[in-house]
Residue, then its C-alpha position, 0 to 999 in steps of 0.5 A: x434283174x439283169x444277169x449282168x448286175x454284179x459284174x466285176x469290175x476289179x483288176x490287180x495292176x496295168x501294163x504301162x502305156x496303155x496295156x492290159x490289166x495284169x498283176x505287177x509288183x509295185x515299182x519305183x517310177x522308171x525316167x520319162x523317155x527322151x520321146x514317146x515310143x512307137x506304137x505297139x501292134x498286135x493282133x490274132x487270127x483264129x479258127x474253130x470247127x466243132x461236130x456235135x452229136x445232141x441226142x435231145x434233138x436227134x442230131x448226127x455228127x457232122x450234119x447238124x449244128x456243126x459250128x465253124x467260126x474264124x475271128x480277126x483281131x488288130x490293136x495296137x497300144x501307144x505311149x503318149x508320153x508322160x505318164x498317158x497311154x492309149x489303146x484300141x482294139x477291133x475284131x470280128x468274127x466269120x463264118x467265111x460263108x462256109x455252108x457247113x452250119x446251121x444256123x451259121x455263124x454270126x457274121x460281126x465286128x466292133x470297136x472291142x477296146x478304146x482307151x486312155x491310161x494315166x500312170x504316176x508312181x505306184x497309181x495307174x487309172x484306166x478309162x473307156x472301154x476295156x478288158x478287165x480280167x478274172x485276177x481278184x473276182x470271178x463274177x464275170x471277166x474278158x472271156x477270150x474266145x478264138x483271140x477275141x474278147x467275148x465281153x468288155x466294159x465301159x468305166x474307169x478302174x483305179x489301182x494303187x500298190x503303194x502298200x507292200x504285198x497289197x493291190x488295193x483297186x476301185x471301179x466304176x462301171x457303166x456299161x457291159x456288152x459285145x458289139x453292138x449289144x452294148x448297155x448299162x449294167x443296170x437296165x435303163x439306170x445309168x449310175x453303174x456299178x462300184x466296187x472295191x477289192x483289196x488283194x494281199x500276199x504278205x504270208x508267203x506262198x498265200x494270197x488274201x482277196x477281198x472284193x465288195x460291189x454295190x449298186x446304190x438305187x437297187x440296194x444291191x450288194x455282193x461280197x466275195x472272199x478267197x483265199x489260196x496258199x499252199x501246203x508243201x507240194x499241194x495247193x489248196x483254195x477257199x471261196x466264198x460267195x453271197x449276192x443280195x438284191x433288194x426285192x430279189x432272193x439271195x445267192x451264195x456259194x462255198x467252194x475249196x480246191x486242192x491240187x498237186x503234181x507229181x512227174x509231170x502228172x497234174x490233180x485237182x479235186x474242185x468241191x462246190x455248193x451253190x444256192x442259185x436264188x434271184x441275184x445272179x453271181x454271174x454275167x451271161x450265164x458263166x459263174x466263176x465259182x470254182x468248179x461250176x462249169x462242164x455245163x452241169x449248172x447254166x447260171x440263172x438258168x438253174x436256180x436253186x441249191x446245188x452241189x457239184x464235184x469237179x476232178x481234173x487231171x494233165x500230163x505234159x509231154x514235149x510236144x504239148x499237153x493232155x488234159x481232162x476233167x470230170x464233173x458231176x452234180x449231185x441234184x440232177x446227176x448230170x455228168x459231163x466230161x472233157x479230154x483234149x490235148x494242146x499243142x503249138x505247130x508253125x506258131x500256131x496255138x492249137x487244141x483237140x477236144x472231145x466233151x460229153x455230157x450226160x442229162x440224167x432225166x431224159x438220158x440223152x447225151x451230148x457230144x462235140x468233138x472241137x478243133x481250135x487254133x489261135x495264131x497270134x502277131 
């Protein structure tokens, strides 16, 4: 089965006049403008250099495998004017023909967004090619890499927010992809992928979300649930996750989290249980199941029961944030392991980070040093 099979295909609102999804409180229909806006620009550049040092291959810093990446990014959206809305969106990723990796970095571009949007009362419709984000499913979602859109899809997406405290959203999805990589979420099968989610927030400080995807000629089906409220100063969060394919073994997942702050000082513990069969509850390798991350589990890749703790921790300070995290798998034992701190200088969204990761058959570690910054306009 194509890993991009239970895709997710549900958001929890739309910006008006050709925006991103994003959540949005039901509102009363604003008066039609006297004439449609102008359009609205925006766009980014971002630069990442990354040193590893990977013992399994014998690597030494900074003279292997060291990845430099620059991304450009224009789009701009624009009222038409009744109710309609466009957006379109290119970028592209280079190496600036900077010899200091290997292999290089992928020289490419693409036609990452291109779409039409309809809004009429408390119902927004979304069509074409677009961003869909990780609000009511972690299935798979616009991953953001350096500015850029990592995936993006081909379909039309449905909300209404007529019920109060509720977003009910359906989806049709064609295709998935990147570039010129783009195709049909189910191989050759043109029919896609329905979905349909139902996210309520009527108990206070509690969100209720509800998700169920099918492929009809496939007979494949996947139900996710979560829910999240909070307990006076902690935060704590259930999921859970079950995948069926015809002909293929079943996936599902049970993960809970609790977090907290006290002065400035952020906690959170992630504990997850995942049994990986032959449907995949993710896109390209990346699940969303909380806490399965850090590399310890890589999607399909690792089929099979696993269970896998997650600590986090940050500190803000005034000029940014220190950040760190700990996972741990408990079949392989592999450990991984992240610190870093985010800043903001001259405009710029910058991040230094140090990962580990330890293989605890072979012993041999893992590790990059990274330095990012994202400007965006």
């Amino acid at each position: 089965m194509k890993k991009g099979l239970l895709l997710s295909v549900v958001a929890s609102g739309f910006i008006f006049a050709g925006g991103n999804i994003a959540p949005a409180a039901p509102v009363a229909p604003a008066a039609p403008a006297a004439a449609p806006a102008a359009c609205d620009f925006y766009g980014s550049i971002g630069a990442r250099y990354e040193a590893i040092k990977n013992e399994a291959k014998a690597n030494k810093w900074g003279k292997q495998d060291n990845t430099w990446k620059t991304t450009v990014v224009l789009g701009v959206n624009k009222n038409l004017g009744n109710g309609f809305g466009l957006g379109a969106e290119v970028a592209a990723t280079t190496g600036l023909g900077l010899k200091i990796t290997d292999p290089k970095t992928k020289e490419d571009a693409e036609l990452s967004q291109l779409f039409l949007t309809y809004k009429n009362g408390n119902t927004a419709v979304k069509a074409g090619r677009q961003a869909l984000p990780k609000s009511l499913s972690p299935w798979a979602w616009t991953d953001n890499t350096l500015g850029r859109l990592a995936t993006t899809f081909e379909g039309v997406v449905l909300v209404n927010t007529d019920v109060k405290d509720t977003t009910l959203v359906g989806a049709w999805i064609a295709k998935a992809g990147s570039g010129s990589s783009f195709g049909n979420v189910n191989g050759k099968n043109a029919k896609g992928l329905f979905a349909v989610a139902a996210q309520n927030k009527s108990v206070a400080n509690t969100t209720l979300t509800g998700t169920l995807y099918y492929i009809t000629e496939m007979k494949a089906k996947s139900v996710w649930l979560s829910a999240e409220t909070k307990a006076g100063s902690v935060d704590l969060g259930l999921q859970g996750a079950y995948a069926k394919a015809s002909g293929a073994t079943k996936s599902y997942a049970i993960s809970a989290y609790a977090k907290t702050s006290l002065n400035g000082l952020g906690l959170k513990l992630v504990a997850t249980h995942l049994d990986n069969g032959a449907t995949p509850l993710n896109l390209a390798g990346t699940s969303g199941v909380w806490g399965v991350g850090m590399g310890l589990v890589k999607g399909v890749e690792s089929a099979g029961k696993r269970n896998l703790i997650l600590l986090g921790a940050n500190y803000g300070l005034p000029s940014g944030k220190i950040y760190s995290n700990v996972g741990y798998e408990t079949k392989t034992k592999n450990i991984g392991a992240r610190v870093g701190y985010k800043f903001k200088v001259a405009g710029v969204n910058a991040k230094v980070e140090y990962r580990y990761r330890k293989d605890k058959a072979s012993g041999k570690k893992d590790q990059r040093v990274r330095v990012q910054g994202v400007y965006k306009f």
